[in-house]
FIPAMI-139440 format. One record per atom (N, C-alpha, C): residue in one letter; z, x, y. Coordinates in steps of 0.2 Angstrom, whole numbers, plus 5000, padded with zeros to 4 digits. Layout:
% FIPAMI-139440
AZXY
...
***
This chain:
% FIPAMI-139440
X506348345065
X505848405066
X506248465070
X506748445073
X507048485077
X507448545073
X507848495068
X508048535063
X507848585057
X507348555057
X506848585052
X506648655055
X506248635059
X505748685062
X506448735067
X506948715067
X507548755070
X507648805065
X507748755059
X508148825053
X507548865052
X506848855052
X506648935051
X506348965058
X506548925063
X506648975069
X507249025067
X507848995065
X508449035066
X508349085060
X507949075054
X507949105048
X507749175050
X507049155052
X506549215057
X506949275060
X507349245065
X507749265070
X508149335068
X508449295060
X509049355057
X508649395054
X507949385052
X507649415047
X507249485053
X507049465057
X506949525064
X507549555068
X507949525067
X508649555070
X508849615065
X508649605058
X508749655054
X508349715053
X507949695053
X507349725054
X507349775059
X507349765065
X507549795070
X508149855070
X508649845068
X509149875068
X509449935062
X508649905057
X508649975053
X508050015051
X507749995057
X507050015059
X506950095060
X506650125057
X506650195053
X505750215055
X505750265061
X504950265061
X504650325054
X504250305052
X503750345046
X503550415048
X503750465044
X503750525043
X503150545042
X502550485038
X502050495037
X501750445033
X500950445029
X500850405026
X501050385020
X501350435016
X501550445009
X502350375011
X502750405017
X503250395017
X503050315018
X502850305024
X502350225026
X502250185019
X501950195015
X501850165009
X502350165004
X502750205002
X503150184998
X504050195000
X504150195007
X504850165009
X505250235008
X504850295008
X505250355007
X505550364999
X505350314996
X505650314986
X506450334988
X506550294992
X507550304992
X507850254992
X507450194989
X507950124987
X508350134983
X508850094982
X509550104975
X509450034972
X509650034966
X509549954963
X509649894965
X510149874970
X509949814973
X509449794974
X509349864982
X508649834985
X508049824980
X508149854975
X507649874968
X507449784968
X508049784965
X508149704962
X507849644967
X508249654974
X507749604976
X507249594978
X507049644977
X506349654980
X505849654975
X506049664970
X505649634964
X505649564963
X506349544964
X506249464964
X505849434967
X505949444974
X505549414981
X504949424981
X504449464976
X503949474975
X503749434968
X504049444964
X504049404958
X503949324957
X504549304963
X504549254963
X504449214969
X503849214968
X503749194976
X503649104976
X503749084983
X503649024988
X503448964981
X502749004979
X502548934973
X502648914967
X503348974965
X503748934959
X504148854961
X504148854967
X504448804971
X504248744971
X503548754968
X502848714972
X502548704964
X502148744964
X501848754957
X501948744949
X502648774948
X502748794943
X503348744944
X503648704949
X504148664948
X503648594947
X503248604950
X502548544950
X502448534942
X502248574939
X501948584932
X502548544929
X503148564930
X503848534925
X503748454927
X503948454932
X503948364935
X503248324933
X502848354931
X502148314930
X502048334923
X502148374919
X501948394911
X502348414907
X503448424909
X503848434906
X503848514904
X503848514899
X504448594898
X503948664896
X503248634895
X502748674895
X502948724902
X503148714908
X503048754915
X503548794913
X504248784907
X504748824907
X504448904907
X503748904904
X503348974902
X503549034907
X503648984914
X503949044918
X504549094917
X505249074913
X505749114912
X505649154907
X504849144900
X504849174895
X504549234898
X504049224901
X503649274904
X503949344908
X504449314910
X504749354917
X505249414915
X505649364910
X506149414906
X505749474902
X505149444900
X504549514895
X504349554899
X504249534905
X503849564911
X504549614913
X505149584914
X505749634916
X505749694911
X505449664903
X505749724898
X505249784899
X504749754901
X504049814899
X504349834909
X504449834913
X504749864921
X505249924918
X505649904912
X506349974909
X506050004906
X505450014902
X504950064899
X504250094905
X504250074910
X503750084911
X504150124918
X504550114920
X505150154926
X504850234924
X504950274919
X505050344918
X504450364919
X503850334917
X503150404918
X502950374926
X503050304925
X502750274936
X503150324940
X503750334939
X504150374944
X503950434946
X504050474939
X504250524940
X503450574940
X502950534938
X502250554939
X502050544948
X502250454951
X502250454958
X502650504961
X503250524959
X503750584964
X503450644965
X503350664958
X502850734958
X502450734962
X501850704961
X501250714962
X501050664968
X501750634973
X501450594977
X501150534976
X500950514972
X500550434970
X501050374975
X500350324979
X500450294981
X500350234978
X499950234977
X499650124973
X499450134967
X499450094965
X499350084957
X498650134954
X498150114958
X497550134959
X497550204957
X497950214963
X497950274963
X498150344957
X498550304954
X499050304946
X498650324942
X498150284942
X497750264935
X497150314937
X496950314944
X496450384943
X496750464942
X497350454944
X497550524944
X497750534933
X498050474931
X498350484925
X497350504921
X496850474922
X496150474921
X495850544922
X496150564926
X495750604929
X495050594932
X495050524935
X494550494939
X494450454944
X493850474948
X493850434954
X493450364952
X493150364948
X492850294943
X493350234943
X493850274939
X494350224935
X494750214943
X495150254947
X495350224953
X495150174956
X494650184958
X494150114963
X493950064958
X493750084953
X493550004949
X494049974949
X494750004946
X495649964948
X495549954956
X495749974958
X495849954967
X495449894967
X494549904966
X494249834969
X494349784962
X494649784958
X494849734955
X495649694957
X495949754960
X496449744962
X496549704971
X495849714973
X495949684981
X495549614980
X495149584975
X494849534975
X495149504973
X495749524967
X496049474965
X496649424967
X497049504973
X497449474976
X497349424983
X496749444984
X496449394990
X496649314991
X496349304986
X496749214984
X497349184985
X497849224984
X498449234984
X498649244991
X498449294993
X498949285001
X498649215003
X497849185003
X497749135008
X498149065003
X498149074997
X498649004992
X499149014995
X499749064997
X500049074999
X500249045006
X499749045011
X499649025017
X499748965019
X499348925014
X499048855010
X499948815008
X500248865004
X500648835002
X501348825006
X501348865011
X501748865016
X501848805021
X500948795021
X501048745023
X501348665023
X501448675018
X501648615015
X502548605014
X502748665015
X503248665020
X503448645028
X503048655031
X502948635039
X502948555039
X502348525032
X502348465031
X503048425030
X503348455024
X504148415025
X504548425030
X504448495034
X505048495039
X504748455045
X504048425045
X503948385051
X504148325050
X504548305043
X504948255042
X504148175044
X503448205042
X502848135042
X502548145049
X502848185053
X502348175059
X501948285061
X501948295054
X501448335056
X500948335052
X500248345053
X499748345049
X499548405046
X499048405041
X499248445037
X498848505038
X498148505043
X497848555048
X498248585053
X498748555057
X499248575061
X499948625056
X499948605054
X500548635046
X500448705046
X499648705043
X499248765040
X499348805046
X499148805053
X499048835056
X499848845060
X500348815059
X501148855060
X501248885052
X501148865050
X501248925043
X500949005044
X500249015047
X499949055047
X500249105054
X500249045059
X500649105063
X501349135063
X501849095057
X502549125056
X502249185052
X501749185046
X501649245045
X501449305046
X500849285052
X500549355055
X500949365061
X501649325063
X502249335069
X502549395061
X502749385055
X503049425053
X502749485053
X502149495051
X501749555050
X501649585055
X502049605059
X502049635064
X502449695062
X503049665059
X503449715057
X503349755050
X502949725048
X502649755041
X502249825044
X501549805047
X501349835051
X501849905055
X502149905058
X502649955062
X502849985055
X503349945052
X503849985046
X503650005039
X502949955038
X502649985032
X503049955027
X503149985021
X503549975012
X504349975015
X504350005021
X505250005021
X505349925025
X505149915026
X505049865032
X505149785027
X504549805022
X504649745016
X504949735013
X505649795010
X506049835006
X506649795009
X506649795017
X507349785020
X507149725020
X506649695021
X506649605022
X506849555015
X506449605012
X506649555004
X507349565001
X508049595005
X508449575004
X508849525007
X508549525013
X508949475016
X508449395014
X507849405014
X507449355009
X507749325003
X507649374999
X508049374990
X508749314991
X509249364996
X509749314996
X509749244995
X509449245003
X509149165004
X508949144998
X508449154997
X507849114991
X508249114987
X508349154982
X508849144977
X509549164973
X509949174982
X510749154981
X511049074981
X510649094989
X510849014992
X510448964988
X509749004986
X509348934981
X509648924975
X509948974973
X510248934966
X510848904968
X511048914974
X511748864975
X511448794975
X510948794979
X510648704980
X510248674975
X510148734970
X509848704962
X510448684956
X511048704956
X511548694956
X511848634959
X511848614964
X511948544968
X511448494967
X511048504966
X510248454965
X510548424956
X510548494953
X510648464944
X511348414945
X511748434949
X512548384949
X512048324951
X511948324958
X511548234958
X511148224952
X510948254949
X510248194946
X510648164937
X511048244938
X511648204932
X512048154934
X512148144939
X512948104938
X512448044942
X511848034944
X511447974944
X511147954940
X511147964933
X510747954928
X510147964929
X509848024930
X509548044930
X509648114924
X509748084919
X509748144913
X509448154908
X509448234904
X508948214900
X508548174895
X509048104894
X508848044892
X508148014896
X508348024901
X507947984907
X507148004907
X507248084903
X506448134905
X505948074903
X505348074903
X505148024901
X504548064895
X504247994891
X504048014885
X503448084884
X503648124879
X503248164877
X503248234882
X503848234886
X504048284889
X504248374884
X504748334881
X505048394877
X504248434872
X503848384873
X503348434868
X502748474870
X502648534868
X502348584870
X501548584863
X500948604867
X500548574863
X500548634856
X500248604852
X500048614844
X499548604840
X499548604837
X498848574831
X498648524832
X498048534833
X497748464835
X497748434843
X498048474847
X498248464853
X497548464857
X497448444864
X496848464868
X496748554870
X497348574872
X497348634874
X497348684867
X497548674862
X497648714855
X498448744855
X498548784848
X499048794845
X499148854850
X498848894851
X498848954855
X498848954863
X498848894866
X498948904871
X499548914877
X500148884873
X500948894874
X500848974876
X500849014871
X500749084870
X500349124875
X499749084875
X499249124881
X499749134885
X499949084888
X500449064898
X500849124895
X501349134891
X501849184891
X501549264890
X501049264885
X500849334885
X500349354892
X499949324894
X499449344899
X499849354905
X500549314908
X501049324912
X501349374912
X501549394905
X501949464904
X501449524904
X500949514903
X500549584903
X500249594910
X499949534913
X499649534918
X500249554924
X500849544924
X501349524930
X501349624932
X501349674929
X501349724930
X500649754932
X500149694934
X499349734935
X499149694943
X499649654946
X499449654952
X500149724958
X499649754963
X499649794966
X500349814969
X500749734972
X501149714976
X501649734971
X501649704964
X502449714962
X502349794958
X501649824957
X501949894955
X502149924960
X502149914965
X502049964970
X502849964970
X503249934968
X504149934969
X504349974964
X504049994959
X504250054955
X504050134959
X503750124965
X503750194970
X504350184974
X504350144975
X504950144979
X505650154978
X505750154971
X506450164968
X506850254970
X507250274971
X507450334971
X507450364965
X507450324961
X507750374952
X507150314947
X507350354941
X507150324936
X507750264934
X508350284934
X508950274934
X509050184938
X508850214945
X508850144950
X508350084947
X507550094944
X507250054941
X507650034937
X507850064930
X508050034925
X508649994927
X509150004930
X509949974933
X509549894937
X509049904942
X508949864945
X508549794938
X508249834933
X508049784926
X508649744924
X509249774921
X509749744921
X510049674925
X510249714930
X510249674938
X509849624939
X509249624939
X508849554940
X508749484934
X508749504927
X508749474922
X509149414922
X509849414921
X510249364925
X509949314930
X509949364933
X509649314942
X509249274940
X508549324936
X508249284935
X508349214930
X508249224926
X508549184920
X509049114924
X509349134927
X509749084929
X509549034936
X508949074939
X508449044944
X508149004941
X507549034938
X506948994936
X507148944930
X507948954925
X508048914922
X508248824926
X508448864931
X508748804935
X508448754939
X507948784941
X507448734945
X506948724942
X506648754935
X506448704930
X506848654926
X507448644926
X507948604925
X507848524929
X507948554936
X507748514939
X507348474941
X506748504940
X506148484940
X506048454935
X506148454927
X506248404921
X506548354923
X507148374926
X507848284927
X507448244933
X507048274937
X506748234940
X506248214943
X506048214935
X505348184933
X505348114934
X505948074931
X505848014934
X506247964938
X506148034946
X506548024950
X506047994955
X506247944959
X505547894964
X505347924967
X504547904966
X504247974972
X504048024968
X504148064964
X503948124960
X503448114956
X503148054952
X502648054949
X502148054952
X502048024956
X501548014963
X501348084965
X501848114968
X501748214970
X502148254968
X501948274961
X502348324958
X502648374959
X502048404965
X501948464968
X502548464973
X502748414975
X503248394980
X503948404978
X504148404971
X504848384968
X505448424971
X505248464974
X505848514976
X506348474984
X505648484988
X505748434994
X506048354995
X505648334988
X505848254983
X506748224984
X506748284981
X507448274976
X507948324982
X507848364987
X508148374993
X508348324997
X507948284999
X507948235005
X508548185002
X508748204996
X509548164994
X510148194999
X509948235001
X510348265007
X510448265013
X509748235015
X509448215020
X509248285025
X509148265030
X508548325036
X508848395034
X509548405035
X509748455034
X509848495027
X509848455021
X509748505016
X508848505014
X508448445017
X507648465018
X507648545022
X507848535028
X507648605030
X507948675028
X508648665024
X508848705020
X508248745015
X508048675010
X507448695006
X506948735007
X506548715013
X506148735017
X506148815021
X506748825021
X506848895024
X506748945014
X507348905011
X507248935003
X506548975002
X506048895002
X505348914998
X505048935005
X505248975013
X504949025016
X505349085016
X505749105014
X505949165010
X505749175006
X505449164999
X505349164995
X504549184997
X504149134999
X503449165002
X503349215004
X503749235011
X503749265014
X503749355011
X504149355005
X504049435001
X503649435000
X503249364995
X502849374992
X502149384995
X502049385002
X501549365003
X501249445010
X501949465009
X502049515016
X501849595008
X502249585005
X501849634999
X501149614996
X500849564995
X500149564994
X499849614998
X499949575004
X499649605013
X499649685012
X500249705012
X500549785012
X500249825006
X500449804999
X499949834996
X499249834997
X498949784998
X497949785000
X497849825003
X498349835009
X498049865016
X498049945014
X498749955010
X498750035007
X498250045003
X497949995000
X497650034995
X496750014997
X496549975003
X496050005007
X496050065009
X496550095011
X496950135015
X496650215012
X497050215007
X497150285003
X496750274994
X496450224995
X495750234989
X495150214989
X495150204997
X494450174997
X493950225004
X494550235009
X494450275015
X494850345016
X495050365010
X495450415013
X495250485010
X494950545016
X494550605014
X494950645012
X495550655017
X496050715018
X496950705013
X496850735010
X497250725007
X498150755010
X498450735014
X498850745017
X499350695018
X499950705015
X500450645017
X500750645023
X500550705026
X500750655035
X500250655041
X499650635035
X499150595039
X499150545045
X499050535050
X499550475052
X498750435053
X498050465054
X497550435052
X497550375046
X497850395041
X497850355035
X498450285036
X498950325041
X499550265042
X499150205046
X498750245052
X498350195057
X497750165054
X497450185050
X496950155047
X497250075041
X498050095036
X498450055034
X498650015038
X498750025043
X498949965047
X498449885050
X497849975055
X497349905054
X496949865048
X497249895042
X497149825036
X497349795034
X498249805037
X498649725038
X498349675042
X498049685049
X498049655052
X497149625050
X496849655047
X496049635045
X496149575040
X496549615034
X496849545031
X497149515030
X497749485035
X497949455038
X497549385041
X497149405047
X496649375051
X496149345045
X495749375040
X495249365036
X495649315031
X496349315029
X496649265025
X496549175029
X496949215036
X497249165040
X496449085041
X496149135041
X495349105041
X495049065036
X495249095030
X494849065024
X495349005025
X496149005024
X496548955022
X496548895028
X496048925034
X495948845037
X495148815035
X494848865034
X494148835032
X493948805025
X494548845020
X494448805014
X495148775012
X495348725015
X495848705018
X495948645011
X495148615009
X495448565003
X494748564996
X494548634997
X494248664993
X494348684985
X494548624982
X494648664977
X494448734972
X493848764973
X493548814972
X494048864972
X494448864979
X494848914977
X495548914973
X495748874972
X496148864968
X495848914960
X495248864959
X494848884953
X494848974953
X494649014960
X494549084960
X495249114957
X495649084961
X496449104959
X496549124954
X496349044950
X496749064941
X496249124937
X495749104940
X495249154936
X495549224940
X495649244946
X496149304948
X496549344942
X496849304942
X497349314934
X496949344929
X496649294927
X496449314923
X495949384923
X495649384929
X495549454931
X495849514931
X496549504934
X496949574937
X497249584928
X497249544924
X497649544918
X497249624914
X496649604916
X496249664911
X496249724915
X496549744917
X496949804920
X497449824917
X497749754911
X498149784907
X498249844900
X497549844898
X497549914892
X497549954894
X497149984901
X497050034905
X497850054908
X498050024908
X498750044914
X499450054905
X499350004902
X499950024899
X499650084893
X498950094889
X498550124887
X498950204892
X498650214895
X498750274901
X499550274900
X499850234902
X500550284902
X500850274895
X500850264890
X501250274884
X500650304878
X500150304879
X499750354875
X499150404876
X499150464874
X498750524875
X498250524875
X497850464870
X497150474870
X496650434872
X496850404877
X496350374882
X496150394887
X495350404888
X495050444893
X494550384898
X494350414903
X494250384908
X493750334906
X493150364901
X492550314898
X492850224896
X493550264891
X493950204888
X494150154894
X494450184900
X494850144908
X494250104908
X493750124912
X493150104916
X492650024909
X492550044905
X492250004901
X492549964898
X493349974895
X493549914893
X493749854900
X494149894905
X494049844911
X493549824914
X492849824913
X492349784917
X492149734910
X492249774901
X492049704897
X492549674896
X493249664899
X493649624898
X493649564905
X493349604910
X493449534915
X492649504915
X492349534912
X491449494910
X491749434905
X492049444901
X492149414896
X492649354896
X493149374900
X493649324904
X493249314909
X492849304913
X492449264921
X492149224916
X491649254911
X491249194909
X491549144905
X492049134899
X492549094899
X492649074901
X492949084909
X493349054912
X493049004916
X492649004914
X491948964919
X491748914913
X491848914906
X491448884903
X492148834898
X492648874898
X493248844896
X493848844901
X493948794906
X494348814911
X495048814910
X495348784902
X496048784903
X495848814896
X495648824892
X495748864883
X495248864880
X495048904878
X494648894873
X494548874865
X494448804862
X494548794860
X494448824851
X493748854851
X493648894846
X494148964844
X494548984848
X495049034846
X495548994846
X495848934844
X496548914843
X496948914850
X496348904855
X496648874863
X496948934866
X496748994866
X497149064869
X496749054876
X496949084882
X496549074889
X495849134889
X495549094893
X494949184895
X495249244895
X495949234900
X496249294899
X496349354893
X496649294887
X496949324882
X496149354879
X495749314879
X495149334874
X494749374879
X494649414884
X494649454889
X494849534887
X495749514886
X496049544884
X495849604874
X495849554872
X495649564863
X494949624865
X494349594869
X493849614870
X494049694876
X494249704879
X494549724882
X494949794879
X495449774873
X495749814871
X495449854864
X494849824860
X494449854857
X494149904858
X493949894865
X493349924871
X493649994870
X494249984872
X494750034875
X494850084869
X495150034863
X495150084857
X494550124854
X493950084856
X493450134849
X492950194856
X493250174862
X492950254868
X493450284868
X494050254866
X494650344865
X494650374858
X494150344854
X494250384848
X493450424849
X492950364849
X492150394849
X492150464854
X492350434860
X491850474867
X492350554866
X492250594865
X492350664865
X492850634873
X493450694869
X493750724878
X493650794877
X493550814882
X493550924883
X494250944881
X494251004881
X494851034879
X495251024886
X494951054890
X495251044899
X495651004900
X495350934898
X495650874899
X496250864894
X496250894887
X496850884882
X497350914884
X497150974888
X497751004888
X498050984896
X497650954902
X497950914908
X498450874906
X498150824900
X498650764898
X499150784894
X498850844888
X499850854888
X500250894892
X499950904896
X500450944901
X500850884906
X500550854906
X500550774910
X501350744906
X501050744897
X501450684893
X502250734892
X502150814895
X502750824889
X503350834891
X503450834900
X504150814901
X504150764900
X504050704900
X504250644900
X504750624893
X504650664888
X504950654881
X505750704884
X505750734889
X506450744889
X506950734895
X506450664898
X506550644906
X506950584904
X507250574897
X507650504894
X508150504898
X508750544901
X509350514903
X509350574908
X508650574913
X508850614919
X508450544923
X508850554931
X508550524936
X507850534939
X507650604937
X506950604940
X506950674937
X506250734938
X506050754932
X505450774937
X505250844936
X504650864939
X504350864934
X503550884933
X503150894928
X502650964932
X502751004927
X502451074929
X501751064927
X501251084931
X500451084929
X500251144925
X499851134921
X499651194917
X499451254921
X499651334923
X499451374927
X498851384927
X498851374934
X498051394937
X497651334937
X497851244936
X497451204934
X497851134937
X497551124943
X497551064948
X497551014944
X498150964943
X498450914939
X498050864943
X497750844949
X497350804950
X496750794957
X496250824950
X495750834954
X495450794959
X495650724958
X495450654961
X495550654969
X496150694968
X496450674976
X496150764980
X495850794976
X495550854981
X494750834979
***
């Protein structure tokens, strides 16, 4: 215990020691929220990663491979499509955010809308659904304290040292705001997934040279379902497509394309990451296939990281364990930080002023509200399945934010009727499937609520951007909107001129 609970005392330590040291107070709210848009592609990179790939790849997605084989690999397909749609989608998020100030996602879509409708309906689809998350999140932290108590901690006592390393971090989120999460998820990134692939790296030697190799996996591993299967032909595909479309609709990892300095820096940081990832997530689902039929792992699948560490003994356990709270910890400090912004500046906020410090102090007090309100649920619904249930449905929720969002930036003709209606018939339609078909729906060839959500969702969208009348005002707002961006190809960033005489977003006055 000593060692365990030592390495992320001393993990902490480095991570506030740095913190501290490049501790920059905020110029204001604009600046509070998105880190001053003067990151370079590194910090791009990891800070996308740290968010991307958070704590429960470690848990969940290595769980899925040790207990049902190569079906979990869906996390590397996904991630790389999700990278490609981040290189196309860098030029109009940035250079629309730079001009015009945009802070949250929300905020993007009401201004690209030109509504305050479409704004809030995204924000409150976007705050319910990341709720579950930070407390899963909390939950699954815990279960790191679990191993690092090496059997003498319980799993109520866990939760509540999980909870308090968190809301000890949020202090600093709180004070430093987006720059604050920006500098932590580098030295987090490193950890999680420099040092983590050195020890995934280490792990695949042991389990090969034990016999423990892909001979060993055990039956019916290598196969991914198909015809005739329980989940259907199309359910393979769901996991990868709903991941790739959806990965860009929760709050936390758009908000890192505000933060970038250039258009230039997103796309370079796309590069940059791909590898990394690729070679992360291949790697520890690797592992988690080899040992599958390693003693101990069938039993808790959920456990195989820690499993298959303890070949090291205490010390490469506590190692792990600092790993997958580095990796949480991004992930879990950007949920918080985007929510709190966008209570903040879409839900409460009058004046439109980016050195409001009202809107920074009112941002703050919503880290700390949900922080406390997380900290809460994850002891009271401590072995609740329901929420787990809320979760996946989450997803499938935040996902139908997808037509709207990608719809708005790459085409002209969607107008706010199209935003507002296909997003409330796509998550009607995905909630009640999801409820009636919890893993696929067997009538469409096993696709999830999501994807069928999605179909319903994207018609919605098509037949109100051709039906519903746009004004001329409004045609000429959006191409005034779409038409630097056809020559912003191979600049860093790009103003966009408003049509004379006509306030490019009336939303925010």
């Amino acid at each position: 215990m000593l060692i365990g609970y030592g390495a992320i005392a001393l993990f902490l330590a480095v991570v506030v020691v740095v913190l501290e040291r490049t501790r920059v107070r905020s110029s204001g709210f604009s600046d509070y929220t998105t880190g001053g848009r003067s990151f370079g592609p590194w910090f791009q990179t990891m800070s996308f990663l740290n968010t991307w790939l958070a704590g429960s790849v470690f848990i969940s997605f290595a769980g899925m491979v040790a207990g049902g084989g190569i079906i979990g690999y869906y996390l590397v397909f996904y991630s790389l499509l999700a990278l490609a749609l981040m290189f196309f989608m860098a030029k109009p998020v940035h250079v629309w955010g730079k001009r015009f100030d945009l802070r949250t996602q929300a905020e993007l879509l009401g201004f690209r809308y030109n509504s305050r409708a479409v704004r809030r309906t995204a924000g409150l689809i976007a705050l319910v659904a990341a709720f579950p998350w930070i407390v899963l999140g909390m939950q699954s932290l815990g279960l790191v304290f679990v191993h690092l108590g090496f059997g003498a901690t319980p799993a109520v006592v866990a939760i509540i040292l999980s909870i308090l390393v968190l809301s000890f971090r949020q202090i600093w989120t709180v004070r430093m705001g987006m720059r604050g999460v920006v500098i932590s998820d580098m030295v987090q990134g490193i950890v999680a997934y420099g040092v983590g692939l050195v020890v995934i790296v280490g792990l695949l030697v042991y389990l090969l040279v034990h016999g423990y190799g892909f001979d060993a996996v055990p039956e019916g591993y290598y196969l991914l379902p198909g015809p005739g299967s329980e989940a259907g032909p199309l359910y393979f595909f769901s996991l990868v497509f709903v991941g790739a479309i959806g990965g860009w609709c929760w709050p936390d990892v758009f908000v890192r394309l505000f933060t970038a300095r250039s258009t230039a820096a997103i796309q370079k940081s796309t590069v940059l990451s791909a590898p990394i990832l690729m070679a992360f997530s291949t790697g520890l689902c690797t592992v988690a296939l080899l040992a599958a039929s390693f003693p101990g792992v069938a039993e808790d699948p959920n456990s195989v990281w820690f499993t298959v560490a303890a070949v090291g003994g205490p010390v490469l356990v506590a190692l792990a364990g600092v790993i997958v709270l580095a990796a949480t910890m991004g992930n879990i400090d950007a949920l918080i930080q985007a929510s709190s912004a966008q209570l903040s500046n879409d839900f409460t906020r009058t004046v439109p002023d980016a050195q409001s410090q009202g809107e920074t102090r009112m941002a703050k007090i919503g880290t700390v509200i949900i922080t406390v309100a997380a900290a809460v649920c994850a002891l009271i619904w401590l072995e609740a399945p329901a929420l787990y249930m809320l979760a996946i449905v989450s997803y499938a929720g935040i996902v139908q934010l997808g037509p709207t969002l990608y719809f708005g930036l790459f085409w002209k003709r969607g107008n706010a009727v199209a935003a507002v209606a296909s997003m409330l018939a796509g998550i009607g339609t995905a909630g009640v499937l999801q409820v009636i078909y919890p893993t696929s729906v067997p009538w469409l060839g096993g696709v999830t609520s999501g994807v069928a959500g999605l179909l319903v969702n994207t018609a919605v969208y098509i037949a109100c951007a051709y039906l519903v009348p746009t004004g001329t005002e409004e045609r000429r707002r959006v191409d005034a909107l779409f038409a630097p961006l056809a020559t912003a190809a191979h600049r860093q960033a790009q103003d966009v001129e408003p049509v004379p005489g006509q306030e490019l977003d009336p939303v925010r006055s």
